[in-house]
Structure formats: structure tokens, C-alpha cells
N, C-alpha and C positions, 0 to 999 in steps of 0.2 A: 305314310309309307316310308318315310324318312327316318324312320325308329324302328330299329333293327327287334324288338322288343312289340310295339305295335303292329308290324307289317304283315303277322300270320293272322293275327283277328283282324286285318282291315282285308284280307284277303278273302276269309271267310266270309263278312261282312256283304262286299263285293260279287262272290260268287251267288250268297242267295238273291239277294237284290235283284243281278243277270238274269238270274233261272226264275222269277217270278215276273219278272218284267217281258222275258220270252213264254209264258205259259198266258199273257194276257193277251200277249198279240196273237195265240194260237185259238185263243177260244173266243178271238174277235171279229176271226176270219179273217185277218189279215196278212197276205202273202207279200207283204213289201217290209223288209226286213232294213230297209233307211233310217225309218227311226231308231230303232234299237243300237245297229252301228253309229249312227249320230250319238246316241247317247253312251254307250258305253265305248266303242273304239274311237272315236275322235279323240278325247281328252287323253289318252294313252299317246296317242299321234302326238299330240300335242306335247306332252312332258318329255317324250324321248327328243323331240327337234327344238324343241326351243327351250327347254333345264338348263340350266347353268353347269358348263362344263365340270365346275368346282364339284357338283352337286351331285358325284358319282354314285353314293350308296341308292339317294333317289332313282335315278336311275337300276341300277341294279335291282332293287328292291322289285321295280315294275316291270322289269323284265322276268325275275326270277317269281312272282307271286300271283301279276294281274294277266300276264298273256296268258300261260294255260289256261288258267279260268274260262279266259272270254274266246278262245279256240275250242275248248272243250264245249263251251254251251253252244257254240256257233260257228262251225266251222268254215263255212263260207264268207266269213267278217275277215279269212285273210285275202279274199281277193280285193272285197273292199278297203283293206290296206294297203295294200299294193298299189291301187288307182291313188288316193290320195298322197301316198309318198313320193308319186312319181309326179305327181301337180304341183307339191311342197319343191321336188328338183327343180323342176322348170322355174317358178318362181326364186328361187336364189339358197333356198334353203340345204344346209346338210343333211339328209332326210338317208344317206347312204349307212349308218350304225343303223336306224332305226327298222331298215327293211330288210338287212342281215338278220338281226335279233328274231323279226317277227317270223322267218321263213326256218331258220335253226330253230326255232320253239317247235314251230308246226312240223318241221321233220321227223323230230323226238319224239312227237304225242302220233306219228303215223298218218297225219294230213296231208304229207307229200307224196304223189304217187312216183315210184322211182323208174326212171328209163333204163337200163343196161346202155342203149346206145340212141345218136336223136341225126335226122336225117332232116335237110332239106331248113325250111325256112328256121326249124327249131337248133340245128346247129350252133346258133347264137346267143340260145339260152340252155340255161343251166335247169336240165329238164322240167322246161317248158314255164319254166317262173321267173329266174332271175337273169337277166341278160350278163351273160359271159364276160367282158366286158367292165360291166359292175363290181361283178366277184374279183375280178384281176386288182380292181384298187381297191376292194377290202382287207385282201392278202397283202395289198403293200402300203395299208393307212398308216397312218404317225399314230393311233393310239394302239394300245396293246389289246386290248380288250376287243375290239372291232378286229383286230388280227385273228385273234381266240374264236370270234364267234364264227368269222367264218373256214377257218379251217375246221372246227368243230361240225360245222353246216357238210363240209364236203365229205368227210373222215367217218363221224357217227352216221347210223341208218335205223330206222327203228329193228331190221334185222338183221342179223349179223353173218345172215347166207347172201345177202344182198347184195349182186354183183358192182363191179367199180369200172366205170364209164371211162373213156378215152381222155374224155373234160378232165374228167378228177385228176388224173395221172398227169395231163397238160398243167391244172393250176398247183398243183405238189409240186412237181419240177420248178416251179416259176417261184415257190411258195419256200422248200428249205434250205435253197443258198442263201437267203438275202437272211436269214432268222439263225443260222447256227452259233452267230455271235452275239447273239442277244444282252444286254450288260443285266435286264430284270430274271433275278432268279424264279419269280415267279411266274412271269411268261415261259421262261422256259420249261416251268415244272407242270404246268397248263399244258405247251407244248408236249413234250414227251408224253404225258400219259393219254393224247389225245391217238397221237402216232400209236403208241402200244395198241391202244382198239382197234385202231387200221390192219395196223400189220393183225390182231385174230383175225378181222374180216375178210383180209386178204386169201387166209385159208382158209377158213370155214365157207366162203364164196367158191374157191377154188375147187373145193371135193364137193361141193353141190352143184355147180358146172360138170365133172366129172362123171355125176352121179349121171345127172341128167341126160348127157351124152351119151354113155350107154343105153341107159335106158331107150334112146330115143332112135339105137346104130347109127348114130352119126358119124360118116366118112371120116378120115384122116383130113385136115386142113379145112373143117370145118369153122361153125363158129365158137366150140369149144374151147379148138387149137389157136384160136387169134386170139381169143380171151386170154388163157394161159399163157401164149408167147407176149403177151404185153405185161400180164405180170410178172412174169421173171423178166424182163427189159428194164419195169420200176426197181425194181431189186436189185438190180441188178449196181441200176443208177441212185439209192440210196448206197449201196454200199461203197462204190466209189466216193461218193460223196462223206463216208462216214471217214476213210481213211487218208481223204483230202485235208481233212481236219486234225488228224493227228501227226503230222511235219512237227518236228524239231522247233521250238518257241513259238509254238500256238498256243495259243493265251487259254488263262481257264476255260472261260464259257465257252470254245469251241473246244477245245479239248474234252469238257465235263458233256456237253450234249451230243458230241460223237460219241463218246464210250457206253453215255446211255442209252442211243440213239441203237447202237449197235448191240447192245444187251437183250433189249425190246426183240430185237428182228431175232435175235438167236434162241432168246428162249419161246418164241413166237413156232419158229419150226425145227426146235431142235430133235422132237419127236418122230418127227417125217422120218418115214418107214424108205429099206430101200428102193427103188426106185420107183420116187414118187415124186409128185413132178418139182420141186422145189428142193434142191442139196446143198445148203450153207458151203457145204465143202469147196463145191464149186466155183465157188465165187470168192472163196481166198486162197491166192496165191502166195509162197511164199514172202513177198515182200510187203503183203500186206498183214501176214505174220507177224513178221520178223519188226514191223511198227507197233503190232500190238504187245508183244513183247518187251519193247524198249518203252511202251507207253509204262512201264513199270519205275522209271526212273523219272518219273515226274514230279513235282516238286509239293503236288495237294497229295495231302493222304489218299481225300474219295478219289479222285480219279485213279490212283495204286488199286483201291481195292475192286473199285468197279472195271479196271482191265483183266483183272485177278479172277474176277467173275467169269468175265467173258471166257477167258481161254480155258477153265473146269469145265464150259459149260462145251467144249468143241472135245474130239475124240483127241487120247492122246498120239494117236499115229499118224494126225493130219498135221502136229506143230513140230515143227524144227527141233524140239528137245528130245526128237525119236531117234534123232544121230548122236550119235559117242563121241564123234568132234567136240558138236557145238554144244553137248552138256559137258564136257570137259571143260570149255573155254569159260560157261556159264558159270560152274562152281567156282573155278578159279576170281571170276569177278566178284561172286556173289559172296567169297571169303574173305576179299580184300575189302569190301563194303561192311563186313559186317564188326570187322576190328575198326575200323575207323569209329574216333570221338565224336563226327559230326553227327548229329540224327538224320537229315536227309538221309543220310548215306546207309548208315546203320540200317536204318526201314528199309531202301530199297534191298540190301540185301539182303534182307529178311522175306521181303517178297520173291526174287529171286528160289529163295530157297524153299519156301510153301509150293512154290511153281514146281520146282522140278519134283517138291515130295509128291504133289499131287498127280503128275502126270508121267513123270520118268520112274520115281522109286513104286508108290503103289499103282499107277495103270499099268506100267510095261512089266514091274518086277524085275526091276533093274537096278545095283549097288552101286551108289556113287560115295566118297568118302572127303570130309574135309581136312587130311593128313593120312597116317600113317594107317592104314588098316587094319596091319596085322600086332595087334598091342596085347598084351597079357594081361592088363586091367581091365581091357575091354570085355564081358560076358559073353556078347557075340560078333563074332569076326565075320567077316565075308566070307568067308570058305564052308561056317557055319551055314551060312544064309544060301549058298548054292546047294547043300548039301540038301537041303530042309525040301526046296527046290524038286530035285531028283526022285527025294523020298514021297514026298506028299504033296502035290500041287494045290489039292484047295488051303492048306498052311501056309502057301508060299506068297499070298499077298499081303501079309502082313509080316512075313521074314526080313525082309529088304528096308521095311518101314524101321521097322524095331531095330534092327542094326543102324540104321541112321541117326535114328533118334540118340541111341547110344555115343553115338558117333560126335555127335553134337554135344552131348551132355559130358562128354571126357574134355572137349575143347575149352567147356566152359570151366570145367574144373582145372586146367592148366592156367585159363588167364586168374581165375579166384588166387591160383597158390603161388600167380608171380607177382595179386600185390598185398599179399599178406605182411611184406618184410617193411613196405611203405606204401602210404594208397596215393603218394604224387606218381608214381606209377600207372594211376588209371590212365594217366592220355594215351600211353603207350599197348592199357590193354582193357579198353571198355567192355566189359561183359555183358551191356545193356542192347546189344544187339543179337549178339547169343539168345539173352534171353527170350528176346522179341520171337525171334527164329522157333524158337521151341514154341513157345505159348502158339503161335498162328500156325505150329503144326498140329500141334496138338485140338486146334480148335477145328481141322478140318479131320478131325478121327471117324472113323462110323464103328462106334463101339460095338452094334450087334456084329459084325467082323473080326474082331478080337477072339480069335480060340484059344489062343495059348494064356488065357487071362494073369496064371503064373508069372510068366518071366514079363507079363506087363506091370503085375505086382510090384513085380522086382525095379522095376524100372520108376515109375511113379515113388518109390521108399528113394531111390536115389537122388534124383528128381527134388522135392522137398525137403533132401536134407541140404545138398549143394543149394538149393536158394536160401534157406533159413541161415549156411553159413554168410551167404555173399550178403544179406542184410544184416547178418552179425558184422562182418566186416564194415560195410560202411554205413553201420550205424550211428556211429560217435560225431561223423560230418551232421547229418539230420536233426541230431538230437542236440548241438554244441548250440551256446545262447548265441553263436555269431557263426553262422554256416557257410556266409560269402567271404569268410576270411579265414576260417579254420586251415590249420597245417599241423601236421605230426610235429610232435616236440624234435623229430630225426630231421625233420624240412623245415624247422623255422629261418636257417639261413638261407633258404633256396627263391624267396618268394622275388627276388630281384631276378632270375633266371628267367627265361622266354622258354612255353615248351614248344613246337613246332607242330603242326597238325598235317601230316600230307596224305594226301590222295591220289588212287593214279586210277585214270577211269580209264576201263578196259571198253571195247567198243568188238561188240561180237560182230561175226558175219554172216551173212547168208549162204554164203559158200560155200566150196566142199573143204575150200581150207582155212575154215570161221575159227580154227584153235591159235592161227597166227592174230596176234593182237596187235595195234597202236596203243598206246598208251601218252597222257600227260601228266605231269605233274604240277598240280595247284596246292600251293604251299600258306598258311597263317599263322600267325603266331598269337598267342592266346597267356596269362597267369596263368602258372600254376597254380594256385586254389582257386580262381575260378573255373578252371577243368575239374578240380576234383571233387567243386560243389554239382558243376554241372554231372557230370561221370555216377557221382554218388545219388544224388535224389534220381537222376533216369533209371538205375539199377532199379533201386528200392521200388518205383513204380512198375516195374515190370515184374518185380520179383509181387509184387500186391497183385499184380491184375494174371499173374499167373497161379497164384496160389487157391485167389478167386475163381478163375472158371477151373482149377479141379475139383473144389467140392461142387462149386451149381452142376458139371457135369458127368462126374464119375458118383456111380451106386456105391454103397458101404458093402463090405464082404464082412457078411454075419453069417452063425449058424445058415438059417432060414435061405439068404440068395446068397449068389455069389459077386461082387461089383471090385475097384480098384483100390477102393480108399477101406481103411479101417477107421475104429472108435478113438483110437489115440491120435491117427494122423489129422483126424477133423479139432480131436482138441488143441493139438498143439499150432495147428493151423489159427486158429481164434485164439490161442495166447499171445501169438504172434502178433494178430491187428491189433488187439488189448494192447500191447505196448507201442506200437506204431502211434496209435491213435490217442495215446495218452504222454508218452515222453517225446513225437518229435516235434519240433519246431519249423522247419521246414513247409512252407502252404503246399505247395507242391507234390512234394510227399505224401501228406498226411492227406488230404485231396481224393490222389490215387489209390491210397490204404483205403480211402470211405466206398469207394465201388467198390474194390474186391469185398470190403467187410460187410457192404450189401448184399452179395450176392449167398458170401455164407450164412449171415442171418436169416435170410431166406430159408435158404435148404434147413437149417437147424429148425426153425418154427415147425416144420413141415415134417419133419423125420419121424419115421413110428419108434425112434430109441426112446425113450424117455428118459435117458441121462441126459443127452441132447439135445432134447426138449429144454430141459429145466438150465442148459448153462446161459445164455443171455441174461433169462433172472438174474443168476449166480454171479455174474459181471455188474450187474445196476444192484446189487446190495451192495457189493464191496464196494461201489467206483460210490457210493454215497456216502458209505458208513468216510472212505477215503475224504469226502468234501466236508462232509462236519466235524471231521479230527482237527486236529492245531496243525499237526504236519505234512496239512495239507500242498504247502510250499516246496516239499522235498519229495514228494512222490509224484508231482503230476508237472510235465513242463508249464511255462505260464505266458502269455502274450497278453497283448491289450486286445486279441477274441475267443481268450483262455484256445488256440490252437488246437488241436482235433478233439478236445474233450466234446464239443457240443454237436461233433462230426459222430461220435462214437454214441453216445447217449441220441440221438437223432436217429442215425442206422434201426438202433432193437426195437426201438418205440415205432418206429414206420413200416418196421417189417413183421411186427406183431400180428397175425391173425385176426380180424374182426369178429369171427364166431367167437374167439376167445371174452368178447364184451370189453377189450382193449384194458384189462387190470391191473397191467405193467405201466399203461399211460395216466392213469387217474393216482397212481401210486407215486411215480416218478415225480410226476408235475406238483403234486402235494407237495413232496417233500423239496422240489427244488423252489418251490413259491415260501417254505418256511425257513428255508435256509437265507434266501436273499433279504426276505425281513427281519434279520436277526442283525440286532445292533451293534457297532464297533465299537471294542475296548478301546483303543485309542485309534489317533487317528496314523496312519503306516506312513513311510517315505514314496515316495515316487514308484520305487524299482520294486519293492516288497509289495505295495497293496495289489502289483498284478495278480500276485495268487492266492489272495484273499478269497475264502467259499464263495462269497456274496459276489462277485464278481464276476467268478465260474459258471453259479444257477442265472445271473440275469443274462450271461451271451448264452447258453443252451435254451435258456428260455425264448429267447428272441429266435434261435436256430429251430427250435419247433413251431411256435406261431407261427415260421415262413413256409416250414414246409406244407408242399400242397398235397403228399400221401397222405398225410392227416386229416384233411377236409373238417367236415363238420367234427369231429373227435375232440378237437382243441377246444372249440368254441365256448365251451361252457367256463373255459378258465381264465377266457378273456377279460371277463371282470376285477378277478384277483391281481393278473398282470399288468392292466391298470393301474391299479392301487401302487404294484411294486415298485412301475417304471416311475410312476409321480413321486413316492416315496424316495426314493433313491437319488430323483434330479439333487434334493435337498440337503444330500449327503454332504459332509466334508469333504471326504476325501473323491479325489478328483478321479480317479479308477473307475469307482463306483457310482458318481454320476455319467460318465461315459457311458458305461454301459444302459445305464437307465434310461437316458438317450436313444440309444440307438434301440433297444427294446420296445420302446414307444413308437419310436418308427414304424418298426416290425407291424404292433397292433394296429395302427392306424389303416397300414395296409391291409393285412385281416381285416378290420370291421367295415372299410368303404370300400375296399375292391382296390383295383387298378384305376388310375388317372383314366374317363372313357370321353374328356372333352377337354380341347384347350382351355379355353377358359377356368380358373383356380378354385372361384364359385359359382359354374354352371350346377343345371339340376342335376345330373349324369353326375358330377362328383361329390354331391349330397346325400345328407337323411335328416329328414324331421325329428325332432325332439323327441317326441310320442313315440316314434318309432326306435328310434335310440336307448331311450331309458326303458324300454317295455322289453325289450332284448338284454339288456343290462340294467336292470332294476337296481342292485346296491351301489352301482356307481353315482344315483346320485346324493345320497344324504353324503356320501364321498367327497363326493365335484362340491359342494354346497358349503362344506367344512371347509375344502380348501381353499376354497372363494373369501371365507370370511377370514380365515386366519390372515390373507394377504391385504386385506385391506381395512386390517385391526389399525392400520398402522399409517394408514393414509388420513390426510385431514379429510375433512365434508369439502 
């Protein structure tokens, strides 16, 4: 049972065993069912109290495999559990995991019959099994696991109408102060999803209470009413407790399991009809708002997005962004954040601004603007967008958006044309937060709402041209053989200069006079090129992951439908990663080009154009016919992991369609396995043989082998890469055994899997011979040649 591998056939093994060793005592005539618990429950008893702590999978194993089993054949074998663990207690033994486990199994399979409420001597147990008591040091054990089972025990029911006892609510309370801070991510992720089942049962119990009480005219201040007045009490007292945790320098794990904590409960009853007996509304107060709000300035992304969540998911006329005050004072922060160089900053005011798009511009239909409104370049002005308003109000939810969006897209276009004259200008005008702001608007669009599809046309062409310039612009940083020191030939005397970085954090209020702000100033001083390395690859990355989820999520406008994107915008979109992913240098960069380029490879495989179809081809002919040229050094940047080429060639081949019979893959990998075995005219200097073909095919070779979309696909070339990576150690030049090296790595990983034991040569990180070469057959007359070549040369 200690072999994660073995444990389901010893499971099986075990269960027939049980079920013929119970059909012999039946046709024995035998009503004493000792032996059988002797033989089959003791030894279960047995591995859970006295295993070696070390020896957790074991454990696990028998929790997870052998208890149903012998519950199922024998239901009664848990009382006989019970007695003996509680003999194991008295005796000296830890027998407290083993009688949690046995009683959470038997709850799960419906062997527990459940109380609503327990009266008199049974008060002290936890309906009528486990003494109260007990369960109180489960909930508060030093291991985590014993923590798990028995909140699991209390929380799950086999059904999910099944009402929640007095007890339950007593050990919850007792149970999620002392766990909000938990430092294991995994307990807490145990945690929370255990809570999410709760809180359904809490309702689904609740309107079956409900149901019943009618049905039954039961009085006012029945037992219906004490039932439901105790659930919203817990509720009442999770939610305190969620926004206890979100105070100013609460550490992650309380801050990340409040915010999920409180996501669970939200989307739990966000549906609750009105007045039904449970109103989230209820139960937050503006200042518990006004925290979840500022929980947006937090320093983790997840907890940005998971606060981000939460407040979509509440009505926009319950949060604070429903006053004109405090979205005035908001913009104002959320503009000052979103110029700033720092990324902290930047994101937060990017979230900021998602927030008020989603709840102020499109819930209320309300114009907020980041400058001047009323501008003659802008297409649509506010006055427009009231007017739209007036005229047609099912048009008018997406009026206010499209104006904004515009809004934003003119902002970004004034900081692109302040640093076109010099990019040491970016610290003073980061566009990469702009960016951010539009992409995380755009990702919360509900395109079937889009009527005016036109002037969103219009918008999306604007859109992808201003990003295609701002990564023309800072291009030449990503793509320069030295990027952490690049400067305009007009700033090469500047680099002795300090730029300044300030910040002044606005601090909104809850008030009615929340537009009056404090403010401070925190000031750093930072290189100029390294602002304008950092400045320039955060652009670029945002300009890739924005360019990205337009085609994965805007339709092509052909004859036939009508969608956002045209034939040209997609192509010139994938010229664009084409050279991202072939000239920059930059890891960073070229990184974040490979998601966006995933994502359009995707939709391209997938398209019924069939110009679109065929352009990934049309890129892996050239970028090959490019590797077997001579000049292959001046068209493709080069590092010692030839840099996004094997990112680019990786993307097409993984996002290939499998009905396709993967032709592009057995095509590709041919030719980059004949390319790497092609012998050196001479041998190169150091800095030249980076971008040697042979150097190119063996790290994209190595970049495919690793990836795991390919699965079994690669397999077959394993043998060949073999051959190339051993081939290549033997090389001259020193490039090219690098890579041959690490190639080999690659395979080794491929063909044994993942390290699955410490030990270097346990069996887990083995294969037999037999098995080895019967899988790869030509590797050995291979292995065997090269065996003898090396020891032609060795005495006897």
C-alpha cells in the first residue's frame, strides 16, 4: 500500500478477499462477526497508530483505499473501531488521527446517521460517535492532515440538504481563527475548498428548512426560525472574521484565505432572491467596503485579483464607487498609479481602474474621464455618450465604456509621442501601465453586448496600431546585444545622472468628504538605463499579452459573420510575434511574446480561413529554410539558448491540432535533427558560433523534448536526439557541445520521468535494459559503437 502505483490493485485485491471471507461466515451460520473485524479491521488499526509518522503516503494510502472497502462490506466494523481505539487511548497510544479518519470515511459513504440537534447525555458527543471534546483537539492537532480530516468530518455530509447542528457552528468558531494564518498553502487550499461545500450546505439546508416549515405551518419562532437565526449568526461571524484579516500588513496567508474565504461565501449566495433569508448586502458595511477596496493595493497580484473578484461579484450600488466624490478621488489615485515606473503601482492602478470600469462606467452608466474630455481627437466625447444615453438606453451600456476606453487609449498615445524624441524619458512616462489598464478592461468585455460593433471596429484598429508603435519604439532596448546598459546615442552622457521615481499614495475615504486626500511622498532613485530596460521589456510584455487575448478573444469580421478583428489585423498581429520571437534578446520579453504567440497560434490552427490556417506553416518554412542559409547570424538574434527561436518553433508545433496527425511536428523535428548533424567548416570564435544552425536545432530540440503538450508525439524522436545530443558533446567547438549537453538532459528527463525517489539509484528512478532498448531499439548498435570508439584507446 506504499506504492502509489500498487495501492489500487491491493485495494481490489483486499476488497474481494473481505467480501468472500464475509459470504463464508454467512453461509456458516455464523452471527459473530469478531473474527472478521479481527482479521480484517485490526491490522488497519494497527498501521494508522503505530506507522511511522515519516511514513505518511502509507498512511494515506489506507485511509484513502482500505477503509471504504471494509466500511462498505461491513458497516458495523466502525463501531468495532471505535471500541478499540478508544482501548489503544487509555493505553498511552495516539489512536486520536486514526478515529477522525475512520468516522470522516463512514460519514462520506452515509454510515453516519446525522442529528440536526442532540439533547441530554448525547450533548457531549458529536452525534452520538465522537465525544466533543475529541473533535475540539482534532481541530487544534499540530498535524495538518488531522486538522483536514476533521473539519472535513464536520463541514461534508453525505447530503447536501443536511442541516448544521449547534456543535458544527461551536467547533467552526473554535476552528477558523486559529487556521487563517496558516504558512502551508496546501492546507489552506484543503481548507477553503472544504469551507466552499459548507457554505452550499448552508443554503441548500437552509431552503430545505424552509421548504419543510411551510409545508408543516409552522409558527413564527419555531424550529425553523432558530435554525436560520443561527445561520446567519455563523455568517454573520465568518464575515467579521474575513475582514479582521484584511487590516493594513496582514501578511499573505491571512490576507489570501480572507479574500477566498470571502469569495466562497459570495458566490455561495450571490443568487439569493430578494428577500430571502440570507443578503450578503447586509452584512457589509461601508467600512468593510471601503477594506475590500484598498485590499486592491496589495502587494500579491492573487490577492489584487481575487478582491477584484469579490467586488464584480456584489451589486454596483451597494460599493462606495456609486458616489461622484469617491470615484473622483479614485480616478485621481488610480491615474497617479498608473504613470508611475514602479509595477506595484502601476497594477494597482490598473486594478483601480477595471473596478470603477466594471462597476461605475458599465453598471451605473456613468462617464469618468482621465484628462481633458472634451478633445477633438477623441471620436467620442462625453457629451456624445450622454446624448446616446437620451436617445437609446439599451445602446447606452456600452456608450460610457467605449468613451473610456477611448479615453484611455488617447492617454496612452500622448505618453508614446513624449518618448519618441528619447526613451530616457520612459521613467517620467511608463506606458506599461496604460497598457495593463486597457488589456484588464478589455478582458472583462461581454462581447454579446457590443451593438455598435462599428465604432468598436474602430476602436480595436486604433488599439493595435498604438501598441504595434509603442513596441516599434522600444524595440531597439529588447533587441540590443546589451539591453541592461542600452542608451540612445542622444543619452550616452546621461548615464551618470540619478532619475527620481516619486510616488504619492492617495488614501481615499469613506466619507462624504473622501475627495479630500492625504497624500505622501516616497521618493528612489534608480539608472537611467536601468529604468529604460525595465520601462521597455514591461511595455513590450504588455503590448504581447494584449495583442494576445485580442485574437484568442475577438471573432474575425468576414463576409459570412460579423466579429472585431479582420484578415490583415490577425496577420500583422503574428508578424509582429514573428519578430519579437526571433530578434529579441531580452528573456523577459521574448517569454511574454511566447503566451500571447500561444494564444494566437491557437485561434489560427482553429480558424475555418484557410489563409490562416496555412500561415504557422508559412512561418516554420521560412524560419527553416532561414536556419540552413549561411546568414543565418544576421537575421535571427543569438544567445547561448539561441533566445525565443525555440520559444517560437515550440508555440506552432504544440498548438498543432492532433486530428491533423501532428505533420508540421514530424516535418519540423526531421529537419531540425538534420540540421544539428551537419558538420562544421571550421571551427567559429567564441561570440560567432552562438548563431551557428547547429546550435539553434539542438536548444529548440531540447525546447520540444521538454515540452509536456507534446506528450507521447515526441517520443518517437527520442532515439534520433540521442544520437545528436552524444554526437555533439564530441564537437569542437564549445557552443555546440553546450547545447548538446543540456539537450541530453532534456532526454534523459523524457525517457525516466521526473526524480520519483531520493535515492539516485532507487527502482522509481530506473529502467531495465530490456525495457530501454525495446523502446529505443537503434540506440543500441549506437551506445555499443560508442562504447568501443572510447575505449580503442585504453590499455587491457
Amino acid at each position: 500500500m506504499g506504492d502509489r502505483n500498487v495501492a489500487p490493485h491491493a485495494k481490489d485485491l483486499i476488497e474481494k478477499l473481505a467480501e468472500v471471507h464475509m459470504t463464508e461466515l454467512d453461509q456458516s451460520g455464523c452471527d459473530d462477526l469478531s473474527v472478521w473485524n479481527t482479521t480484517w479491521v485490526d491490522p488497519v488499526i494497527d498501521v494508522l497508530c503505530f506507522c511511522e509518522t515519516s511514513d505518511r503516503t502509507l498512511r494515506l494510502h489506507v485511509v484513502e483505499f482500505c477503509l471504504p472497502v471494509l466500511l462498505k462490506c461491513n458497516p458495523s466494523c466502525l463501531s468495532h473501531a471505535l471500541r478499540e481505539l478508544d482501548l489503544k487511548r487509555i493505553s498511552g497510544h495516539d489512536s486520536l488521527p486514526a478515529m477522525i479518519s475512520f468516522v470522516r470515511v463512514a460519514r462520506a459513504h452515509g454510515l453516519v446517521v446525522d442529528q440536526h440537534e442532540q439533547v441530554g447525555d448525547a450533548e457531549n458527543f458529536w452525534h452520538g460517535i465522537v465525544p466533543v471534546e475529541k473533535l475540539k483537539s482534532a481541530l487544534r492537532h499540530a498535524d495538518d492532515q488531522v486538522r483536514t480530516d476533521a473539519l472535513a468530518l464536520i463541514c461534508q455530509s453525505h447530503k447536501t440538504t443536511q442541516a448544521v447542528s449547534s456543535i458544527d457552528f461551536e467547533l467552526l468558531r473554535m476552528f477558523l481563527p486559529l487556521n487563517m494564518n496558516s504558512q502551508s498553502s496546501a492546507f489552506r487550499a484543503l481548507m477553503l475548498s472544504t469551507m466552499k461545500k459548507f457554505f452550499t450546505r448552508l443554503r441548500d439546508s437552509a431552503h430545505t428548512l424552509q421548504k419543510m416549515a411551510r409545508k408543516a405551518k409552522e409558527p413564527a419562532g419555531g424550529t425553523c426560525d432558530k435554525s436560520i437565526t443561527a445561520y446567519k449568526a455563523f455568517l454573520s461571524f465568518v464575515v467579521d472574521l474575513v475582514f479582521d484579516g484584511l487590516h493594513p500588513g496582514s501578511s499573505f496567508q491571512r490576507a489570501s484565505t480572507s479574500l477566498h474565504l470571502l469569495n466562497s461565501l459570495i458566490e455561495a449566495f450571490q443568487s439569493a432572491a430578494v428577500g430571502d433569508w440570507f443578503q450578503v448586502a447586509e452584512y457589509l458595511p461601508p467600512r468593510y467596503l471601503h477594506a475590500l477596496i484598498l485590499s486592491l493595493e496589495d502587494s500579491y497580484d492573487v490577492n489584487r485579483q481575487t478582491a477584484i473578484s469579490a467586488l464584480h461579484c456584489l451589486s454596483p450600488y451597494l460599493l462606495p464607487t456609486a458616489r461622484k466624490e469617491y470615484v473622483d478621488a479614485m480616478t485621481a489615485h488610480a491615474a497617479s498609479l498608473i504613470y508611475s515606473p514602479r509595477t506595484i503601482d502601476s497594477s494597482t492602478g490598473a486594478c483601480y481602474l477595471r473596478l470603477l470600469a466594471g462597476s461605475y462606467v458599465t453598471g451605473l452608466s456613468q462617464m469618468i474621464s482621465l484628462g481633458d474630455s472634451n478633445r477633438a481627437d477623441v471620436p467620442y466625447s462625453a457629451e456624445d455618450c450622454k446624448a446616446v444615453e437620451m436617445s437609446d438606453s439599451s445602446s447606452s451600456r456600452r456608450g460610457p465604456l467605449l468613451c473610456f476606453m477611448w479615453d484611455m487609449l488617447h492617454q496612452l498615445q500622448l505618453q508614446r509621442d513624449s518618448v519618441k524624441c528619447s526613451l530616457s524619458l520612459l521613467a517620467n512616462n511608463p506606458m506599461y501601465g496604460t497598457l495593463l489598464a486597457l488589456r484588464l478592461v478589455m478582458a472583462d468585455l461581454q462581447l454579446s453586448n457590443l451593438l455598435d460593433q462599428a465604432a468598436w471596429r474602430e476602436f480595436v484598429q486604433s488599439l493595435i496600431d498604438v501598441s504595434l508603435s509603442i513596441a516599434e519604439t522600444v524595440g531597439p532596448v529588447v533587441t540590443h546585444s546589451s539591453p541592461e546598459g542600452y542608451l540612445t546615442e542622444d543619452d550616452q552622457g546621461v548615464e551618470e545622472f540619478i532619475v527620481p521615481m516619486d510616488r504619492t499614495v492617495v488614501e481615499l475615504g469613506v466619507s462624504d468628504n473622501s475627495n479630500q486626500t492625504n497624500g505622501r511622498e516616497q521618493t528612489g532613485f534608480t539608472p537611467t538605463s536601468q529604468l529604460v530596460l525595465v520601462c521597455s521589456w514591461r511595455c513590450m510584455k504588455e503590448v504581447s499579452l494584449l495583442l494576445g487575448d485580442l485574437v484568442e478573444r475577438f471573432s474575425l469580421h468576414t463576409v459570412e459573420s460579423s466579429g472585431l478583428l479582420t484578415v490583415d489585423q490577425v496577420k500583422t498581429i503574428g508578424d509582429f510575434f514573428t519578430k519579437q520571437l526571433t530578434e529579441c534578446r531580452h528573456r523577459g520579453a521574448f517569454e511574454v511574446a511566447y503566451v500571447g504567440f500561444f494564444k494566437h497560434c491557437s485561434t489560427l490552427w482553429k480558424s475555418r480561413d484557410s489563409n490562416l490556417q496555412r500561415l504557422p506553416g508559412t512561418w516554420m518554412n521560412e524560419l527553416l529554410d532561414m536556419l540552413q542559409s549561411a546568414t543565418v547570424s544576421q537575421s535571427l538574434s543569438f544567445t547561448r539558448r539561441s533566445a525565443g527561436l525555440p520559444f517560437f518553433i515550440q508555440t506552432v508545433l504544440s498548438t498543432e491540432p492532433s486530428v491533423s496527425g501532428r505533420t508540421w511536428l514530424h516535418r519540423v523535428v526531421a529537419g531540425l535533427l538534420s540540421i544539428a548533424s551537419m558538420p562544421l567548416c571550421q571551427t567559429p570564435d567564441e561570440e560567432s558560433s552562438l548563431g551557428l544552425p547547429q546550435v539553434h536545432a539542438l536548444n529548440t530540440l531540447r525546447a520540444l523534448f521538454r515540452e509536456t503538450r507534446l506528450g507521447d508525439h515526441i517520443m518517437p524522436f527520442v532515439s534520433d536526439g540521442v544520437i545528436a545530443a552524444i554526437t555533439g558533446i564530441s564537437s569542437d567547438c564549445w557552443a555546440v557541445r553546450n547545447s548538446s549537453t543540456l539537450l541530453y538532459s532534456a532526454l534523459i528527463a523524457r525517457v525516466f520521468g521526473a526524480k520519483r525517489a531520493k535515492q539516485q539509484h532507487a527502482r522509481h528512478n530506473c529502467m531495465t535494459g530490456r525495457q530501454f532498448f525495446s523502446m529505443f531499439p537503434s540506440l543500441h548498435p549506437f551506445l555499443v559503437d560508442e562504447l568501443r570508439k572510447a575505449t580503442d584507446g585504453c590499455s587491457s
